[in-house]
Structure formats: structure tokens, C-alpha cells
C-alpha positions as CSV (number, residue, x, y, z in Angstrom):
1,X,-98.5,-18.3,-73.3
2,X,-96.8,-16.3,-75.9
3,X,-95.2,-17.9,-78.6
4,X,-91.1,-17.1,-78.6
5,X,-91.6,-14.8,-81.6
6,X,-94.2,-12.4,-80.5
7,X,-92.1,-12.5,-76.9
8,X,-88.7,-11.4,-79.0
9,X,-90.6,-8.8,-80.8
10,X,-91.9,-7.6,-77.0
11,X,-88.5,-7.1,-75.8
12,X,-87.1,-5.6,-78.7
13,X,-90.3,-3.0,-79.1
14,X,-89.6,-2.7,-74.9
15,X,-86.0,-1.8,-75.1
16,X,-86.6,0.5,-78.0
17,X,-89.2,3.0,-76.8
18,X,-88.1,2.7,-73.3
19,X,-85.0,4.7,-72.7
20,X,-81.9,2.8,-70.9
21,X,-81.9,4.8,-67.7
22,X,-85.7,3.9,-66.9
23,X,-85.0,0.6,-67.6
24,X,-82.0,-0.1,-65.1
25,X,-84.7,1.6,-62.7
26,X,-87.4,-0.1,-63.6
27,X,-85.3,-3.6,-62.7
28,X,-84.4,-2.3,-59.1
29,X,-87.5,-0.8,-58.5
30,X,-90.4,-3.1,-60.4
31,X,-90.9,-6.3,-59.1
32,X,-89.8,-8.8,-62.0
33,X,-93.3,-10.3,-62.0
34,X,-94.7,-6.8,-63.1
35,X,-92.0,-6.7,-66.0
36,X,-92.9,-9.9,-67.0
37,X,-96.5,-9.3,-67.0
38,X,-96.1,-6.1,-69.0
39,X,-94.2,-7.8,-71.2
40,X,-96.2,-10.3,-71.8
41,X,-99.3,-8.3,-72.5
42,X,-96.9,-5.8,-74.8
43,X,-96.3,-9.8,-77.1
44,X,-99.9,-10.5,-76.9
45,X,-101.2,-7.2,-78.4
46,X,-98.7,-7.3,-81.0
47,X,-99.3,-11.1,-81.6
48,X,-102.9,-10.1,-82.0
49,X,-102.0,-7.3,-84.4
50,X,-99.6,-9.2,-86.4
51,X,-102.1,-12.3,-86.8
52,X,-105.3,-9.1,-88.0
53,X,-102.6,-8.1,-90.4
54,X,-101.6,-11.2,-91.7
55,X,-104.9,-12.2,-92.4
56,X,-105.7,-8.9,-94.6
57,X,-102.6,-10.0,-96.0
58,X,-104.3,-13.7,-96.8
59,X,-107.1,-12.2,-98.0
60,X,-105.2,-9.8,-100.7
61,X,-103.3,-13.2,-102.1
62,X,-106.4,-14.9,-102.3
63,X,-108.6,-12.2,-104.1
64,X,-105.8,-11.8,-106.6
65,X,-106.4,-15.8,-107.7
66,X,-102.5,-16.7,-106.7
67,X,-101.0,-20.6,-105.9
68,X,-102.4,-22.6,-108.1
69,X,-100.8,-26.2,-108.8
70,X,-102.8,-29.6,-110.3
71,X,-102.2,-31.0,-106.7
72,X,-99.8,-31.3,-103.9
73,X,-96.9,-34.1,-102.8
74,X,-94.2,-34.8,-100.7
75,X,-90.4,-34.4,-101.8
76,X,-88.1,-37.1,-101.2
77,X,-86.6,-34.8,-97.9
78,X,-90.1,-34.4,-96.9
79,X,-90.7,-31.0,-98.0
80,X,-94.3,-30.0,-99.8
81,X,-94.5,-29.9,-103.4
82,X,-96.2,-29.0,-106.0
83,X,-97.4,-31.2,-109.2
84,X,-97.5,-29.5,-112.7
85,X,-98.0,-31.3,-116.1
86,X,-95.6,-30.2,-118.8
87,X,-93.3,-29.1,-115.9
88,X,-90.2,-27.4,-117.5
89,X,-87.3,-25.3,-115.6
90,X,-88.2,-22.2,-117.4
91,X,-92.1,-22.4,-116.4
92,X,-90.5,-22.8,-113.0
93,X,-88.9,-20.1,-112.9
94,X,-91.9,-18.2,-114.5
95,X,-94.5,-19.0,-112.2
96,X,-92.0,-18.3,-109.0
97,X,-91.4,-14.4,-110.7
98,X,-95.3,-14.2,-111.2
99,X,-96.3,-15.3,-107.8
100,X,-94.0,-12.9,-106.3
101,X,-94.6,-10.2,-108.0
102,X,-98.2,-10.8,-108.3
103,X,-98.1,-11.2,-104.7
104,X,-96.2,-7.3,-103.8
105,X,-98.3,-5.7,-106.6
106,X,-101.5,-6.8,-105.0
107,X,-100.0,-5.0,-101.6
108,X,-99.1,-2.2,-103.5
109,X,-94.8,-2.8,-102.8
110,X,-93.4,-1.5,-105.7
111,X,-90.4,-3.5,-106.7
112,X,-88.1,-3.7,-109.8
113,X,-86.3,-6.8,-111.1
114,X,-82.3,-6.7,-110.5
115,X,-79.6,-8.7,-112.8
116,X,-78.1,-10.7,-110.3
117,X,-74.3,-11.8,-110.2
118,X,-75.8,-15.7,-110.0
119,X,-77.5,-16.4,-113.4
120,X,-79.5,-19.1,-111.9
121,X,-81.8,-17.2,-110.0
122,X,-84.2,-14.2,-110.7
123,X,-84.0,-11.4,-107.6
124,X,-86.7,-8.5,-107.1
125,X,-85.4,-5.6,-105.1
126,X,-87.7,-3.8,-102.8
127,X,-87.2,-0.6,-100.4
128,X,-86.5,-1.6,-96.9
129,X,-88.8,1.1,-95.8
130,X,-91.5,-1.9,-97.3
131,X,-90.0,-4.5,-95.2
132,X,-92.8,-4.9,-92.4
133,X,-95.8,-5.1,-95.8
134,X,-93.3,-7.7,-97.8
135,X,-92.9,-9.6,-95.1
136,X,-97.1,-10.3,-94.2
137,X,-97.6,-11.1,-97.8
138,X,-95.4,-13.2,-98.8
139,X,-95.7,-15.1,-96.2
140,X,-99.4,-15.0,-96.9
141,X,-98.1,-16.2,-100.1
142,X,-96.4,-19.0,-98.4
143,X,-99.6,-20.1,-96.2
144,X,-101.6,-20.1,-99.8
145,X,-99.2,-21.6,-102.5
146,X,-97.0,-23.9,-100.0
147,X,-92.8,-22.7,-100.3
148,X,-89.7,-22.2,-98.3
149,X,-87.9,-19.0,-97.5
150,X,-84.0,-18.5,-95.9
151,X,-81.8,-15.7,-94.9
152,X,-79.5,-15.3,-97.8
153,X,-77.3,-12.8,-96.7
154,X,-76.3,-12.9,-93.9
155,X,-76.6,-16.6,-94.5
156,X,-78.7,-18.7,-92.7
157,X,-80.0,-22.0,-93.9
158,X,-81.5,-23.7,-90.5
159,X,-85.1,-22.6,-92.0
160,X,-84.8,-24.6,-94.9
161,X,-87.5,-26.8,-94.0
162,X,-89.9,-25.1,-92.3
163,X,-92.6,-23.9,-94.7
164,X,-92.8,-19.9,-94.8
165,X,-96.7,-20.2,-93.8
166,X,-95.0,-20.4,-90.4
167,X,-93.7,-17.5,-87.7
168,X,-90.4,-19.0,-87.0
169,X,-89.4,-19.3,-90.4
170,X,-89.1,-16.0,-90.2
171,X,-87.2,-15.5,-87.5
172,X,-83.4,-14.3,-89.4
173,X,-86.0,-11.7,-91.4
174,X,-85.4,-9.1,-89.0
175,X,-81.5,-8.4,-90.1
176,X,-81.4,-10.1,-93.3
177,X,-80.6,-8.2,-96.5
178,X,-81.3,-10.2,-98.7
179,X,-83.8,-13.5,-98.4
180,X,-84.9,-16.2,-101.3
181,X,-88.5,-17.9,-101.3
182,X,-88.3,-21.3,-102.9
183,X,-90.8,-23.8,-104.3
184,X,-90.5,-27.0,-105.0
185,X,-92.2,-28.8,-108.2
186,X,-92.8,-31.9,-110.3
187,X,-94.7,-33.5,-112.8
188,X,-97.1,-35.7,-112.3
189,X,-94.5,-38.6,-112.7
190,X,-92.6,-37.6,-109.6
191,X,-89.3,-38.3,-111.4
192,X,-88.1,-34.3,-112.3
193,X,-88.0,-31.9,-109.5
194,X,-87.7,-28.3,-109.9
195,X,-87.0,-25.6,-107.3
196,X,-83.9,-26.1,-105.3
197,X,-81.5,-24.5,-107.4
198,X,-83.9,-22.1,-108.4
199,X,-85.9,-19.8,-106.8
200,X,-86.8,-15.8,-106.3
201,X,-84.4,-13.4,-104.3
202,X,-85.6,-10.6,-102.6
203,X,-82.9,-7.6,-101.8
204,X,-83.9,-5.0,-99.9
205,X,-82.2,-1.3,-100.6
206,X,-82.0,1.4,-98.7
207,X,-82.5,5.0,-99.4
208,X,-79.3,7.4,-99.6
209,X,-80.2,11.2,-99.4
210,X,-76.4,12.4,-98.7
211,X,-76.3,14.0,-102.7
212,X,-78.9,16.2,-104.2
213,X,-80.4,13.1,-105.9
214,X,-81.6,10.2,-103.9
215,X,-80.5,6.9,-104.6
216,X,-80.9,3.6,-103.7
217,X,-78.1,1.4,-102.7
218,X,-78.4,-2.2,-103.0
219,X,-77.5,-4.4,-100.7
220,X,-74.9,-6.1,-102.5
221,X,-72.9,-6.4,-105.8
222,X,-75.1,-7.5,-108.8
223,X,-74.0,-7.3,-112.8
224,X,-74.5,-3.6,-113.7
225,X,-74.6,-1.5,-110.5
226,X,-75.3,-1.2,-107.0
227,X,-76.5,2.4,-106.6
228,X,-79.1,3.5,-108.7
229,X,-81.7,7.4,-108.7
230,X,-84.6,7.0,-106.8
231,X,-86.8,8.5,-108.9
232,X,-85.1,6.1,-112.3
233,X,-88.1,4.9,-114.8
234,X,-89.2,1.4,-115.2
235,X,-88.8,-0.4,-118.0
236,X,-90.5,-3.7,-119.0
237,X,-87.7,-5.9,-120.2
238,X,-87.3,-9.8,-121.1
239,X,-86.4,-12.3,-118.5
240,X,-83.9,-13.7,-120.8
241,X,-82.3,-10.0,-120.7
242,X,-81.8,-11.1,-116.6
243,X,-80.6,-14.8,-116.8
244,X,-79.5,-16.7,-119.7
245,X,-81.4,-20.1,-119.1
246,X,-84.6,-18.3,-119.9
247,X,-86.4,-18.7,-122.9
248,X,-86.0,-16.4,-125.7
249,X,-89.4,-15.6,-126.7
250,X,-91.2,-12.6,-127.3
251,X,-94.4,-14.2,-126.2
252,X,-93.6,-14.6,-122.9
253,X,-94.9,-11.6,-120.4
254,X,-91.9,-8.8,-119.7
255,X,-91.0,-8.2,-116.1
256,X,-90.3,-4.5,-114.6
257,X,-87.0,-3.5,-114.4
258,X,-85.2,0.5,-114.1
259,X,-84.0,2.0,-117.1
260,X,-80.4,1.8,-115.4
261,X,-80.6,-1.9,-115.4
262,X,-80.6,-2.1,-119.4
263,X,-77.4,-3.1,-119.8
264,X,-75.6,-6.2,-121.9
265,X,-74.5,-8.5,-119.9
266,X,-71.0,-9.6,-120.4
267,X,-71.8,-12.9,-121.0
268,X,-75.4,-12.2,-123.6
269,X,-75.9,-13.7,-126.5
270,X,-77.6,-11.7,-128.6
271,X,-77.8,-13.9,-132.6
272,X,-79.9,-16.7,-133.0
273,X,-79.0,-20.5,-132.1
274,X,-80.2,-23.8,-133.6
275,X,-80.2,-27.3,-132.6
276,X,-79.2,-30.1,-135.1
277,X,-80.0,-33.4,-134.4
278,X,-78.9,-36.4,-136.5
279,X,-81.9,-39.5,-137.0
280,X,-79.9,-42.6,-138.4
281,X,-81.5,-45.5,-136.4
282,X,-84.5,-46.6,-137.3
283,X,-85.6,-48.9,-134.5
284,X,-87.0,-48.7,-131.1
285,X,-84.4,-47.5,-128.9
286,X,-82.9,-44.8,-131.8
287,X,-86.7,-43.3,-131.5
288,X,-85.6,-43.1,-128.0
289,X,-82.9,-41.5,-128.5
290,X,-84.3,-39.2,-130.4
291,X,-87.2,-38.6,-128.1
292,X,-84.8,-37.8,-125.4
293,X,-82.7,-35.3,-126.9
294,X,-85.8,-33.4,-128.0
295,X,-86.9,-33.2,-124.5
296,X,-83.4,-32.8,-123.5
297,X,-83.6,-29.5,-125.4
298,X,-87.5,-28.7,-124.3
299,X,-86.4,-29.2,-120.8
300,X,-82.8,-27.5,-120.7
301,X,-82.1,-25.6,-123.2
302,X,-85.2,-23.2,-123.9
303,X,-83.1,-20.6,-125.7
304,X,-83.1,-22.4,-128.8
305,X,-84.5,-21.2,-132.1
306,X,-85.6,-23.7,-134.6
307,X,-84.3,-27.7,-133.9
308,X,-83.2,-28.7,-137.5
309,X,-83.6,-33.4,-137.5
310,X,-81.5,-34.7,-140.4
311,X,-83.5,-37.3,-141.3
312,X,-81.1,-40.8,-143.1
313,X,-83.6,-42.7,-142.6
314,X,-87.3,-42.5,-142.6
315,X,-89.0,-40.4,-139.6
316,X,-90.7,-41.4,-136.5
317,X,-94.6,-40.7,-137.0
318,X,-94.3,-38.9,-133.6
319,X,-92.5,-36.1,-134.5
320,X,-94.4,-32.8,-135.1
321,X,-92.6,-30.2,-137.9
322,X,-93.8,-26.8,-137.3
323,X,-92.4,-23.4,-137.1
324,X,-89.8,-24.5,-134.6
325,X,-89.0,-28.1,-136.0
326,X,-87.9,-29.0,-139.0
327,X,-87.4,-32.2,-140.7
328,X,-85.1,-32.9,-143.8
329,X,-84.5,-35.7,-145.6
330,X,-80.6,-36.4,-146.2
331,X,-78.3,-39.2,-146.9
332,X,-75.0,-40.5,-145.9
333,X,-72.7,-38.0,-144.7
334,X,-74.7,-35.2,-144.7
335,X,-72.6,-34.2,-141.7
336,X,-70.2,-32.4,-143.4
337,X,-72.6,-30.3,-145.3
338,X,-74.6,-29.3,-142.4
339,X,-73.8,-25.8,-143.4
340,X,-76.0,-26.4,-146.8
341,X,-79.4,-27.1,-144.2
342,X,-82.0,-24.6,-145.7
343,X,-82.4,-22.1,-142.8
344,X,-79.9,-22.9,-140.6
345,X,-78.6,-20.6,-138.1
346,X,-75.1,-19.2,-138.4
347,X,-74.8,-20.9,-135.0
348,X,-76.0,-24.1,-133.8
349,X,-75.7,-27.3,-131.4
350,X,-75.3,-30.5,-133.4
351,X,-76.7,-33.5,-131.4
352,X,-75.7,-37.4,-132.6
353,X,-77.6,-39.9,-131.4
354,X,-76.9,-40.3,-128.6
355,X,-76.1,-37.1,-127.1
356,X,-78.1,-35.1,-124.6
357,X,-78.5,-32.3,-122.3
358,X,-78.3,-33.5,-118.6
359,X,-79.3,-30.0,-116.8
360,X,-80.1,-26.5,-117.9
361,X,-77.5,-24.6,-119.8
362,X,-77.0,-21.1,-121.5
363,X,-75.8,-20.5,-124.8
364,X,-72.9,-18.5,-122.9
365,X,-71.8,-22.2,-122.8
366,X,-71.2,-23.0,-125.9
367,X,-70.6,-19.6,-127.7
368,X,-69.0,-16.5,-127.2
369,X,-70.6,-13.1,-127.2
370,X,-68.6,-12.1,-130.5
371,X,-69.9,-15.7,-132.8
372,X,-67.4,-18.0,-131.7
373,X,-67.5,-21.2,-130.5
374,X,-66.3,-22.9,-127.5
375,X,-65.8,-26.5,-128.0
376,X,-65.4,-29.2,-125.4
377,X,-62.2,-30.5,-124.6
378,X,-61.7,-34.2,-124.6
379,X,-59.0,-36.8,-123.1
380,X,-56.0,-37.1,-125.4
381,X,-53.7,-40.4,-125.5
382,X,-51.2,-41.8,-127.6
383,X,-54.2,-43.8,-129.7
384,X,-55.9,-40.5,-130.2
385,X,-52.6,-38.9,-131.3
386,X,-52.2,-41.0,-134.4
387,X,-55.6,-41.2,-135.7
388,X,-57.0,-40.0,-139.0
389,X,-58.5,-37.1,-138.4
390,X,-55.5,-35.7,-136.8
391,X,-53.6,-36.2,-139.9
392,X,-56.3,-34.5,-141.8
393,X,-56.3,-32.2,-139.5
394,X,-53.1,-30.8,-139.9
395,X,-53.2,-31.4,-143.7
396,X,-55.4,-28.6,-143.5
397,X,-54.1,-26.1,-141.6
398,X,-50.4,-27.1,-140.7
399,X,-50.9,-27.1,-137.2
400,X,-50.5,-29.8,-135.0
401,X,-53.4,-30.6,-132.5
402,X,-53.0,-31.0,-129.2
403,X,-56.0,-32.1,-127.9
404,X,-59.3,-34.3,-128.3
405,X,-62.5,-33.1,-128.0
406,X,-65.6,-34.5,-125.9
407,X,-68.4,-36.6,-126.9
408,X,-71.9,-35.3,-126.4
409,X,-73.3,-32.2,-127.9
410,X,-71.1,-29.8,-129.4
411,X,-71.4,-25.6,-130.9
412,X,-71.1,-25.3,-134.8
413,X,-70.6,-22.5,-136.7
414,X,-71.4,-22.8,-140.2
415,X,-69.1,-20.7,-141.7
416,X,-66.4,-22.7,-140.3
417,X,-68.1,-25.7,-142.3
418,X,-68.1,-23.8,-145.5
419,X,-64.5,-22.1,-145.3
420,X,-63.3,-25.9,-144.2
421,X,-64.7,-26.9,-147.4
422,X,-63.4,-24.3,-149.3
423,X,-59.7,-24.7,-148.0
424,X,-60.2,-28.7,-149.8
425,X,-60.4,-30.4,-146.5
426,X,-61.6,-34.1,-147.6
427,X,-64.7,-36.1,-145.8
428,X,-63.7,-38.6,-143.9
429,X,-65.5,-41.5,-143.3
430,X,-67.8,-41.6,-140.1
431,X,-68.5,-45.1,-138.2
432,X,-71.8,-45.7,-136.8
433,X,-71.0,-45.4,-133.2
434,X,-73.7,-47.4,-131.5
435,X,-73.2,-50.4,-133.2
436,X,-69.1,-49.9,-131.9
437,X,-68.3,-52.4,-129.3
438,X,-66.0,-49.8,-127.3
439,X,-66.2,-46.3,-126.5
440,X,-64.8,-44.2,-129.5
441,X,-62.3,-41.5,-129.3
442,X,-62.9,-37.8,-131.0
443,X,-65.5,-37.8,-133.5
444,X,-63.5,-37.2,-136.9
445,X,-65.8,-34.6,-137.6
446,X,-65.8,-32.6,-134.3
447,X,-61.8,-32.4,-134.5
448,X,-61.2,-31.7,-138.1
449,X,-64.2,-28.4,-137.8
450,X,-62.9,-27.4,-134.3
451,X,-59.6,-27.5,-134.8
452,X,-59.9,-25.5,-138.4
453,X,-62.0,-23.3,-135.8
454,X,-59.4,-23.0,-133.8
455,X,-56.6,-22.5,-136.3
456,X,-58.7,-19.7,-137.9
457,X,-59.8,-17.9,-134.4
458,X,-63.2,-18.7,-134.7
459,X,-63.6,-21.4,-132.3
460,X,-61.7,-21.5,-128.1
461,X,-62.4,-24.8,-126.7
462,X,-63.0,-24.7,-123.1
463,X,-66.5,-26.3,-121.4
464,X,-67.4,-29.4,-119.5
465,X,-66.5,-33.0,-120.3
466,X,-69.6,-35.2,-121.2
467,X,-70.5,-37.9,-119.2
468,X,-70.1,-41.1,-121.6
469,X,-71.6,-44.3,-121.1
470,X,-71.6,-47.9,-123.2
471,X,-74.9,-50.1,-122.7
472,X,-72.4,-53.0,-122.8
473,X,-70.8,-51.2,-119.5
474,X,-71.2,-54.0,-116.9
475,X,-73.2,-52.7,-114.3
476,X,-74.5,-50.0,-115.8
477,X,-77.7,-49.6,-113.9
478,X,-76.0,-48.4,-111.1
479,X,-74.3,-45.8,-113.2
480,X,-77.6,-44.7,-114.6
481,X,-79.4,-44.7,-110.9
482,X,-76.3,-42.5,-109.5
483,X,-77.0,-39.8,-113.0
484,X,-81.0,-40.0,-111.9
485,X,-80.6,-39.2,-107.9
486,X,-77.7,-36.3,-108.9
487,X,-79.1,-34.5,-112.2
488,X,-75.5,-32.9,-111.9
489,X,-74.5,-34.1,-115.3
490,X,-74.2,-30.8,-118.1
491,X,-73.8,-33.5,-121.4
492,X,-74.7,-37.2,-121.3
493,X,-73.4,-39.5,-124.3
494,X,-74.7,-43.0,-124.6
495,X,-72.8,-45.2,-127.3
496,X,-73.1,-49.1,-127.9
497,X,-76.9,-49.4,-127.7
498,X,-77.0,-51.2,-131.1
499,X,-74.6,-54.2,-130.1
500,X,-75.1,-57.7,-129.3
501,X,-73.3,-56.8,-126.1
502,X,-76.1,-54.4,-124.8
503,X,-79.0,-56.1,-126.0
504,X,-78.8,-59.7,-124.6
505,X,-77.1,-57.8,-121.6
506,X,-80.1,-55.8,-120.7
507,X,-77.8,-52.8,-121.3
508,X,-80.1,-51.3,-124.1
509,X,-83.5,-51.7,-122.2
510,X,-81.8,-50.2,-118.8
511,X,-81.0,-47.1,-120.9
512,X,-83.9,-46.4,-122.5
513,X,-85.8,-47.0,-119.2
514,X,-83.2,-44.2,-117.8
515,X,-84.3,-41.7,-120.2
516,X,-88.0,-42.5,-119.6
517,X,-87.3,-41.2,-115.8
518,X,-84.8,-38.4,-116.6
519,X,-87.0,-37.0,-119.6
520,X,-90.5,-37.6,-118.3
521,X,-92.0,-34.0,-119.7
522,X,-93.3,-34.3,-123.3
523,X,-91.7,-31.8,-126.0
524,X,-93.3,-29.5,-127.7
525,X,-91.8,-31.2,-130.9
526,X,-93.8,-34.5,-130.9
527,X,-97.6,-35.7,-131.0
528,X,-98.9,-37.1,-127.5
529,X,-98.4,-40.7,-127.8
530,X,-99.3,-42.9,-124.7
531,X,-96.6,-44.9,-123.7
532,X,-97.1,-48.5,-122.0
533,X,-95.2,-50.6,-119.5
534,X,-94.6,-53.1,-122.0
535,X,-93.5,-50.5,-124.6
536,X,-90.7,-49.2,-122.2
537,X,-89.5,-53.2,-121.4
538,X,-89.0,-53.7,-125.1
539,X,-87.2,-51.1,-126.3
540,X,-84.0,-53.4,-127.6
């Protein structure tokens, strides 16, 4: 019996070379027996043909060496996935644009890359004229290197989990516009998944021949234009010209895009940014910390130029200094000089201890296109109101502050630092907030630069709050477990692991076992240490 699929296709190949007329006599006439048996043999020769082409299809993906993954598992829903060491969002997003396009080149589709209105994703356009071809190989694609495809617009999700090696998740293909293939991935510790979020689009634009110049008309709005000549050159272009989570470096392999299509995005960020991170802690769970905020920035935050760690105490053995790390010695509060750090970026995120990335971000959030900065707001309450930095704060620019601002990692500008300096602002002094027994309020430092930044037009705070947990928090494992199943978190802020509280709570150990599981991909910036059960028990 035919399968549904090559039946529908049947009918609709039927009513389409057989004109109305012959088929309302046909029904009176033909016994419906005959109908369905010529039906039936019109699905079977076009199942037939549809399985010879798919399998030249197969055979294409698999000469060209594509879908290639350390092993396979299963996702937590069920759904096959694929196991990479050294998994990172940005290789993620790589390997799904080089499959794909891999994939249509070795079908000879051509295809151009499209900056789409939803930053996340990447999305390849291809003439509908190519629909029947794209369709065979990517699902050959799909049957080699395991994924997921849905109906994007018009939206259809009830294919989610069928994997696109199979017929009838296809079946919305026929009148969708658009469409997005999906894999999912880990590393081999199971505990960070890539894919959902991500993913490649496929748009499909039609031809428009009513001017003198063809065009092609997109199927939807994206963030330059929608109608573009036919007959436009390709360009090769950076990926992080198309989405600003990608990594900005010039190593990485261009894509194709059409000359029309090399256009600043409103939101690009075109100077360089640094990451500073502060080491004070010299003990187990500080080289945690640390650890974690370097993956934190491997993992999420790809963009970044050089990570500047201000050493005040002596570094961990681990870390690696090369051309994208730096270490330098400093001593007590070297915070406020920060703008003094040899080679330090005009711009740059300054990470306490304490302070991580929870997902990927752009540096859209953090900076404006024109250098300034866009600090996070934070609460404000009556104790907040009357502490020192406020009064410092308005000592130096006779403003009044009306607002806090969050814990967690936060934009500099170092020419805000220096022209603070200049205007006599004093230092004031800093407390080591992970020996505090309670949460602390606006770090003095963050509200005295941002507000000056503020004051001066350099700085527009705005953003997403941090999440901020004490180790002394009772029941803080479940907090932790709800931030590992979500990953929904931009900023994370841990204070209190250096108090009594924490320790002989278990607070501290539950912690650093967190970031274990939320940061399992090494960095880049440290020598490969193996870790043991017992290490990760006794971190306190």
C-alpha cells in the first residue's frame, strides 16, 4: 500500500494535469475502483521515483564527506543528538552553516546567506524554482548527519520531533516559505546542549520579472531588504557581519552573501571589546570562579578580543597567557585604575569574582554602536539611597542618582575611568564581597563610573538584571538545579562563598559543583588539567 505521502502527491499531480471537466466525468462514468487503481499506480511510480532521487541525493552528501560527530545520544525529550568535544555555541552554529551549505553546493543550488531580523539564527535563501532539489538533499542531509526540520512560516511545529530522514516530516514543505533544519548537540559530558535556539533557516524567493530587471523577492522582511537584482554579485562576508553572537575572527571561513546585503546593521559593533577579570582569592573555589568565568566568556561571549586577569594575588598554574590572555600583576585597588592596563581596549566587560555569563550575548548588549555604554540597572531602596558612593557620586558631578545598578558583569569605558580621575573623584574603599555575610548593594565602583557616564553622556543604562545568589542562601541547590534545567539566565552573580555560613553549610561545594555542570567545555585560556570526583567534593 502506498504510504499517505506519495498518495497526497498522486492526487495533487491527478487534479493538476487532469482538467476539471474530465474529472467530474471521469467520477460519473469510471467506476471508483478504476480511479483508485490509477491512482494508486500514479503514487507508486512517483514513490519509486522520489526514493531513485533521494538516493542520488544520499549518495552526493556522502561523497562530499558531510555529518560527522564523535558519536551519537539521546536528548532529554528523546530526540537524537550529537556529541562534540570542545562544544561551543559559535562551533554550533558553524558546523549547522557548513552542513547546509556544503550540502546545496554539492547539488549545485546556489544560495546566498540573508541578515535575518532574528539575530539568533543564520538563514540561507534559495530560488523556489530549486525547491523540488533542496528538498532531496537536505533531507539526504537529514538521513546522514541526524536533525529536525519545521515549517517556519506559515508556522508549523507538529514535526518537531520527527527526524528529517523521514517523508512525513516533510509534509508542511509543500506551501512553506520559509523552513529551519535544526540539530541538536553536546559534549561528551551531556550537561550543555546546543541547537534548539539555534539552527539554519531556509527562505525561498521567488523570481519577479514585472520591471526590466529581475529581482528576487524574499519571502519576508529581514534587516536590509526584501527585494534584491537577480543577477546581484556575491560577496564573501563574515558571519559576525550576519549575527552578532558570532565570533569575530578573521580566521574563521567567510560565507556567500549579495553585494546588496553589505550593509551595517543597526545594532553592529564595529571597535574592539575586552574582558577584565579580577583574581583576588587564592583558594580552591576562587580558582573556580575564575575557571568559570573564563569559560563563561569561551562559551558565550565569542566576540571578545583579548581577556585582560588582574592578578592581587598569585596566579593559578592553569591559566595559559597568550595572544588573547593576559595576566598582570596588580595590588589593592587596582580597580580604579583599570584604565592604566597596558593594552586595554577603549571598551571592555569587567568581571568580579563572582560574576558570569549565563547564555550567549552580543556586545550590542552592553554597548552602543556610537562607544557608549549601557549599564545594568539595579534595585534601589532607601539603604541604597544613603550610601557612600552616592554621596561621592554626586560630589562629583552634582547630580543626584536615581538608581542602583546590577551585580554581575558590567561595560567599561576607559575614558570614563580616566576623565573620572581627572574631575578629582576619590577611591573609595571596596569590601571583599565573598567573605560578606549578605548580599551587597551597588558596587561603589560600578555607581560612581556609571553614573559619571551617565552625567557626561557616555554611558545609558538599560540591560538585564543579574541573577544573584549567596552560598549561605538556604536551599540553594534547588536554586542552582532550576538555573541548570533553564540556561535562561543572561548574568549570574555568586557572592558569600568565602563565609563560615557557606562552607560548613555545603553552600560553597553546591556552587562550585554548579559551575562544573553549567561550564563543562574547557577554555581556550587554560592548560588541560584532569579534574577528579574528589577534587569537585572539596572545593570549600
Amino acid at each position: 500500500m502506498p504510504n499517505p505521502t506519495s498518495m497526497s502527491s498522486a492526487v495533487h499531480v491527478y487534479r493538476r494535469f487532469v482538467p476539471q471537466p474530465v474529472r467530474s466525468a471521469a467520477a460519473t462514468t469510471v467506476p471508483a475502483g478504476v480511479r483508485r487503481k490509477v491512482k494508486g499506480g500514479l503514487a507508486r511510480t512517483l514513490s519509486r521515483r522520489e526514493a531513485r532521487l533521494h538516493r542520488r541525493a544520499l549518495r552526493r552528501v556522502r561523497r562530499a564527506g558531510l555529518g560527522q560527530s564523535e558519536r551519537r545520544t539521546t536528548a532529554p525529550d528523546g530526540r537524537v543528538a550529537h556529541v562534540h568535544s570542545g562544544l561551543t555555541v559559535d562551533l554550533a552554529r558553524r558546523l549547522d552553516h557548513d552542513l547546509v551549505t556544503h550540502a546545496l553546493d554539492a547539488a549545485e543550488v546556489p544560495w546566498f546567506a540573508v541578515p535575518a531580523l532574528d539575530d539568533r539564527r543564520l538563514c540561507i535563501a534559495v530560488e523556489v524554482r530549486d525547491k523540488g532539489t533542496v528538498r532531496r538533499v537536505l533531507r539526504a542531509l537529514l538521513e546522514e548527519h541526524t536533525g529536525y526540520v519545521v515549517s517556519v512560516s506559515p508556522s508549523a511545529g507538529d514535526t518537531r520531533d520527527v527526524p528529517g530522514s523521514h517523508m512525513k516530516a516533510w509534509k508542511h514543505y509543500g506551501r512553506a516559505r520559509v523552513i529551519r533544519l535544526t540539530w541538536l548537540r553536546t559534549d561528551p559530558t551531556e550537561n550543555l546542549w546546543v541547537g534548539e535556539d539555534q539552527g539554519i533557516e531556509i527562505e525561498f524567493w521567488t523570481a519577479n520579472t514585472d520591471l526590466p530587471q529581475e529581482r528576487l523577492i524574499g519571502p519576508r522582511p529581514n534587516r536590509v531588504q526584501r527585494a534584491v537584482p537577480a543577477e546581484a554579485p556575491g560577496i564573501e562576508i563574515g558571519l559576525d557581519r550576519l549575527s552578532g553572537y558570532c565570533d569575530i575572527d578573521g580566521d574563521m571561513e567567510p560565507t556567500i552573501t549579495l553585494e546588496n546585503f553589505d550593509v551595517v546593521r543597526l545594532e553592529e559593533i564595529s571597535f574592539p571589546v575586552d574582558a577584565v577579570l579580577l583574581w583576588q582569592h587564592p583558594t580552591p573555589w576562587g580558582e573556580e570562579l575564575l575557571r568559570a568565568a573564563l569559560r563563561s566568556v569561551h562559551q558565550y561571549a565569542p566576540w571578545i578580543d583579548v581577556v585582560h586577569v588582574v592578578a592581587q594575588a598569585e596566579p593559578p598554574a592553569w591559566l595559559k597567557p597568550d595572544e588573547r590572555l593576559s595576566v598582570v600583576r596588580a595590588g589593592p585597588g587596582a580597580e580604579w585604575r583599570l584604565d592604566q592596563l597596558p593594552d586595554v581596549a577603549e571598551h571592555f566587560l569587567l568581571m568580579r569574582p563572582g560574576a558570569l555569563l549565563g547564555r550567549p550575548v552580543r556586545p550590542f548588549d552592553y554597548f552602543t554602536p556610537s562607544g557608549g555604554t549601557r549599564p545594568r540597572r539595579g534595585p534601589w531602596n532607601a539603604s541604597e539611597s544613603f550610601a557612600e558612593w552616592v554621596r561621592a557620586a554626586y560630589s562629583a558631578t552634582g547630580r543626584v542618582t536615581g538608581h542602583g545598578y546590577a551585580a554581575g558583569p558590567q561595560p567599561y569605558r576607559a575614558d570614563t575611568l580616566t576623565r573620572l580621575g581627572e574631575a578629582g573623584a576619590r577611591s573609595l574603599p571596596l569590601a571583599n564581597h565573598q567573605a560578606l555575610s549578605t548580599v551587597p548593594g551597588t558596587h561603589p565602583m560600578d555607581g560612581m563610573v556609571h553614573h559619571f557616564g551617565y552625567v557626561a553622556g557616555l554611558a545609558d543604562p538599560s540591560g538585564e538584571a543579574s541573577v544573584v545568589l549567596h552560598a549561605a542562601l538556604p536551599g540553594i541547590g534547588t536554586h542552582l538545579e532550576r538555573l541548570l534545567v533553564r540556561r535562561d539566565v543572561q548574568q549570574l552573580q555568586f557572592f558569600g562563598l568565602g563565609t563560615e555560613e557557606a562552607g560548613f553549610g555545603g553552600g560553597t561545594n553546591a556552587v562550585v559543583r554548579f559551575l562544573h555542570q553549567y561550564y563543562p567545555v574547557p577554555s581556550v585560556f587554560e592548560y588541560d588539567r584532569p579534574q577528579t570526583d574528589t577534587e569537585s567534593d572539596n572545593h570549600s
